[in-house]
C-alpha positions in Angstrom: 9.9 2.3 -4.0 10.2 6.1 -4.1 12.7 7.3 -6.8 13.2 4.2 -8.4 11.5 3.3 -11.9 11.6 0.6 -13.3 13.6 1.3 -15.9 16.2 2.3 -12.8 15.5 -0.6 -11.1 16.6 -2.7 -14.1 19.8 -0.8 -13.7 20.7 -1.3 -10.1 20.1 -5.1 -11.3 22.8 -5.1 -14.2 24.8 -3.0 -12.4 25.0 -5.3 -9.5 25.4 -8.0 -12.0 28.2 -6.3 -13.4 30.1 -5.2 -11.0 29.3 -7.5 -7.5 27.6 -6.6 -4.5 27.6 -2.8 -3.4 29.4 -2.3 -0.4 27.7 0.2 0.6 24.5 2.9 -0.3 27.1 5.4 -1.6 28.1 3.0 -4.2 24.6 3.1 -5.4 25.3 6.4 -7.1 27.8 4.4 -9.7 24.6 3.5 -11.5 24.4 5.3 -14.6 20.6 6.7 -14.3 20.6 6.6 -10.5 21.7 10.6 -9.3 21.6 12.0 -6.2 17.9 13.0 -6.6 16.7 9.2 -6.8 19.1 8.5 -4.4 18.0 10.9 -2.0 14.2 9.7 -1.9 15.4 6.3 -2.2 18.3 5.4 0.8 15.9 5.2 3.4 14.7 2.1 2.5 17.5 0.4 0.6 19.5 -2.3 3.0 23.3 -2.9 2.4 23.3 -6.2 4.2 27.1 -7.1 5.5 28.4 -4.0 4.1 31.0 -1.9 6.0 28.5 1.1 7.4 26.5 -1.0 9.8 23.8 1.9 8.9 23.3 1.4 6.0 21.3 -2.2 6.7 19.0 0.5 8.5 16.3 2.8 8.0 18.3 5.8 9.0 19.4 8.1 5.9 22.2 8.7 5.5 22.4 12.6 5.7 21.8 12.1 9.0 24.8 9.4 9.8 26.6 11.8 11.6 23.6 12.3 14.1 24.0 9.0 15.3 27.7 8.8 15.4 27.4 11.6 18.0 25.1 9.4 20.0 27.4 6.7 20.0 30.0 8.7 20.8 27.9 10.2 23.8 27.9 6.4 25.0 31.1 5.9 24.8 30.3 3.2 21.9 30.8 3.0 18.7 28.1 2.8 15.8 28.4 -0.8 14.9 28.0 -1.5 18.9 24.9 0.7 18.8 23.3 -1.0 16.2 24.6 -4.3 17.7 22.9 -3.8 20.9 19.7 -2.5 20.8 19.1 -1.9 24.4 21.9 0.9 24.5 19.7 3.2 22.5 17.7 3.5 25.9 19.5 6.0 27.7 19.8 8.4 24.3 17.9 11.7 25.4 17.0 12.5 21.6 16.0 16.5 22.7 20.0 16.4 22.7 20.5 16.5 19.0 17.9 18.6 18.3 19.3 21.0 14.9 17.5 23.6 12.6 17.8 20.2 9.8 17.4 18.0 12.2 13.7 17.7 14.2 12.3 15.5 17.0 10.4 13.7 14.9 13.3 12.6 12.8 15.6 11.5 15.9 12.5 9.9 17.4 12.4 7.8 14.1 16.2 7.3 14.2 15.8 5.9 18.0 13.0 3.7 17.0 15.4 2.2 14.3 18.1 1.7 16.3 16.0 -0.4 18.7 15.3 -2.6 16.1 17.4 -2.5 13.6 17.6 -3.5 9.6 13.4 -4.3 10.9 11.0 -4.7 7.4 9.2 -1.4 7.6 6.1 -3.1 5.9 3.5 -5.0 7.8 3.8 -8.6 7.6 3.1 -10.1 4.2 0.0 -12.0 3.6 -1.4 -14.6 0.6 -4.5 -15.1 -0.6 -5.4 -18.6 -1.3 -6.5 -18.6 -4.7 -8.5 -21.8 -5.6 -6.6 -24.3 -7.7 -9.2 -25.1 -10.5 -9.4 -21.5 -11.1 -6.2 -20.3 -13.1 -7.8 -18.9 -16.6 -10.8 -16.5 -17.1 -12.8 -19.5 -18.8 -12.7 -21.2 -15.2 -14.8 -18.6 -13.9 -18.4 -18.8 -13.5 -20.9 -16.2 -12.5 -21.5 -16.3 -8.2 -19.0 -18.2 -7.8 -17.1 -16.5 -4.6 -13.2 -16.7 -4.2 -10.9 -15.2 -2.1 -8.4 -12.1 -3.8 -6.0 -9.6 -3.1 -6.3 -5.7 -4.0 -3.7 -4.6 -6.6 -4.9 -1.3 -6.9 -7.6 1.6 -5.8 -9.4 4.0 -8.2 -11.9 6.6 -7.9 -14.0 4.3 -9.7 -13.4 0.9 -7.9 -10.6 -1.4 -7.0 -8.9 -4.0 -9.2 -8.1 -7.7 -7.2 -6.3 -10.2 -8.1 -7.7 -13.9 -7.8 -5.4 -15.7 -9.0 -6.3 -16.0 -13.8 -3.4 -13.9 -14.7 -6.1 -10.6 -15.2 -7.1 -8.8 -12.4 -10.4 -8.0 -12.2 -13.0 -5.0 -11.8 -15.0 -4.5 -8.4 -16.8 -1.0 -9.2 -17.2 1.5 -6.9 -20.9 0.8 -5.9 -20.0 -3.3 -5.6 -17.5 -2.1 -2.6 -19.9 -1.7 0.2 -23.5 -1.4 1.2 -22.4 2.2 2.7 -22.1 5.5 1.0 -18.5 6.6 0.9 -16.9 9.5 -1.2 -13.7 7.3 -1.4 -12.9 3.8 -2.4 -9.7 4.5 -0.4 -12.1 4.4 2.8 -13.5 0.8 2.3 -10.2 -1.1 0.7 -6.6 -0.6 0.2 -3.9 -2.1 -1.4 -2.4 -5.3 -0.3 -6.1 -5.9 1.8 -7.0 -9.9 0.7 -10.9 -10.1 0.3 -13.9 -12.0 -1.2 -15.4 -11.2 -4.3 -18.0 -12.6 -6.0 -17.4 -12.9 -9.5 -20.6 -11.3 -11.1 -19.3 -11.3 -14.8 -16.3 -12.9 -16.8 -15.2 -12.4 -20.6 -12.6 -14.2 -21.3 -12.3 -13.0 -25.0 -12.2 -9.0 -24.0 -10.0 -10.0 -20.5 -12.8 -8.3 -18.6 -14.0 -9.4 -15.0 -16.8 -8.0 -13.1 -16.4 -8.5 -9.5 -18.3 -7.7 -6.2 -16.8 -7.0 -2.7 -20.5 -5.8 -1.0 -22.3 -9.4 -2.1 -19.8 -11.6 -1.1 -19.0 -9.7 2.3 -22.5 -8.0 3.2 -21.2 -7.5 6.5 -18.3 -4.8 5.3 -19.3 -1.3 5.9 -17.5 2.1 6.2 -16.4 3.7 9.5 -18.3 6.7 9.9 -19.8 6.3 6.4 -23.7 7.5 5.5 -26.3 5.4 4.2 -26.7 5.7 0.5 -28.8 8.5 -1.0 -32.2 7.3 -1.2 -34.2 8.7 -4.6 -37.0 10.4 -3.5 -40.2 8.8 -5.1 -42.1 11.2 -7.0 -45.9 11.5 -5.7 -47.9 9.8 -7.7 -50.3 12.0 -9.7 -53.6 13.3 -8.8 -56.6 10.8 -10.3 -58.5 12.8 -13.3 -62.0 13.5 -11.8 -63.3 11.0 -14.7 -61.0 8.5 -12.8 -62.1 9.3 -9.8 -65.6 8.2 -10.9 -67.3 11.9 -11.1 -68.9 12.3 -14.8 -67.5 15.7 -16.2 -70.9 17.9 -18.0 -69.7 18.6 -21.4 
């Protein structure tokens, strides 16, 4: 999450432990390591569920609290009724609230919030099904093809979890059958896939993987064929070669 590290994260956790549920996002700056810097990047997507700022179970931040409030107020409403009832964000004219701080694209993403509020902002969560007599690297056996989840993209490949504790390597040319400049452009993180396991050392934790052979049918959008080398032409026969005797 932007402008939490771990290290902050684990601090929000004993704080929390410590000291009961926060009450609201405000009380979030309490946390010895957490200042208004990490809170800033960071409010947007924290949820205060059953708190007393009905907002703050929302998407909107809260520098722009008052924004709302005036909307409500424009209704004749009050925040927690706006947030209550999401069809009353309809007759908001955003253009109405437009500031030098505050643009349309950030009331348009206010409105959108309030018609669905305290909504998971990230797309719905899926599993790979990871093969239940494959749990350690020694289970795996070269070709054998499972299904994986990318845990992260690099310029030179993509690492996928399938499930042995190690994720492991599908190098940038094992991706696709198409050229691309960037890995980015064939997977991304999150994306479940099959691999084919092409490799597996169980004593260095390394594992060789391959999107292209066990999908041949994924390709890049708008993506160019590979390079081809171009052949050198072969060379000229000697006129000896060629069956001409040469006069000495």
């Amino acid at each position: 999450m932007a402008g939490i590290s771990e290290n902050q994260g684990r601090a929000i956790v004993h704080y929390r432990d410590e000291n009961g549920v926060f009450p609201t996002r405000q009380a979030l700056l309490k946390v010895p390591r957490f200042g208004p810097k990490a809170f800033e990047q960071a409010a947007g997507f924290l949820r205060i569920r059953g708190g007393s700022n009905p907002l703050d179970n929302t998407a909107v931040h809260p520098e722009n609290y008052p924004v709302v409030g005036l909307m409500a107020a424009d209704l004749g409403k009050s925040v927690a009724e706006l947030v209550a009832e999401p069809g009353l964000s309809e007759g908001i004219k955003v253009e109405r609230y437009l500031t030098e701080t505050v643009g349309l694209p950030t009331l348009r993403d206010i409105l959108k919030e309030l018609k669905k509020p305290g909504r998971d902002p990230r797309e719905q969560f899926k599993s790979a099904s990871f093969r239940e007599d494959v749990t350690t690297i020694s289970d795996l056996k070269e070709g054998m093809i499972l299904q994986g989840v990318v845990t992260n993209v690099a310029a030179f490949g993509a690492f996928v979890d399938i499930g042995v504790h190690q994720d492991g390597l599908v190098h940038v040319s094992q991706l696709s059958h198409r050229y691309m400049k960037d890995p980015n452009e064939v997977v991304k993180v999150g994306e479940i896939v099959k691999v084919k396991v092409l490799a597996a050392d169980p004593e260095r934790k390394r594992i060789s993987l391959s999107i292209k052979q066990a999908e041949p049918e994924r390709a890049v959008k708008g993506a160019v064929p590979e390079p081809r080398v171009k052949e050198k032409p072969a060379p000229k026969p000697s006129w000896e070669q060629a069956g001409f005797r040469v006069k000495k």
